[in-house]
C-alpha angles and dihedrals in degrees: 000000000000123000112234090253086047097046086048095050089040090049083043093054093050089048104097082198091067088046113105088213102063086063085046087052091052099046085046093057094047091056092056095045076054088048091052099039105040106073092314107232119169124264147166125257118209136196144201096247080059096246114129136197134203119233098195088163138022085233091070082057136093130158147168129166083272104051150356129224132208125180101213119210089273087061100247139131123264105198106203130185105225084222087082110050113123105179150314126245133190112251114238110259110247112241114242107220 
């Protein structure tokens, strides 16, 4: 049996309010609504695991403060837990020669 200090830390660690990362999640989804409103370039997403995907168009994009979805070039859907976002990088522009 817990102790009452015990039962209060172990409650606190199982509140995703009390997670820094949820703020960081948040934070993390409002950049990219910046990244698809503001004059939309392409760009890469990339996640902890070190997977990436490319976002060519904000069509390919959906997003909430619970998940983020990228259709990927085969059409499907990439579910992604905002939690894992790393960053999100500018795709390079093509040459047109």
């Amino acid at each position: 049996m817990l102790g009452m200090r015990a039962q209060a830390a172990y409650r606190k660690r199982l509140d995703p309010r009390a997670c820094r990362t949820e703020t960081l999640s948040v934070m993390n989804v409002e950049e990219l609504r910046k990244l698809t409103t503001n004059g939309f370039r392409p760009f890469k997403l990339f996640l902890s695991d070190g997977r990436f995907f490319k976002v060519p168009h904000p069509e390919f994009i959906a997003f909430s403060d619970l998940a983020v979805v990228v259709f990927g070039t085969d059409r499907l859907p990439n579910i992604i837990d905002p939690r894992h976002i790393a960053s999100a990088k500018p795709l390079k522009a093509k040459s047109t020669r």
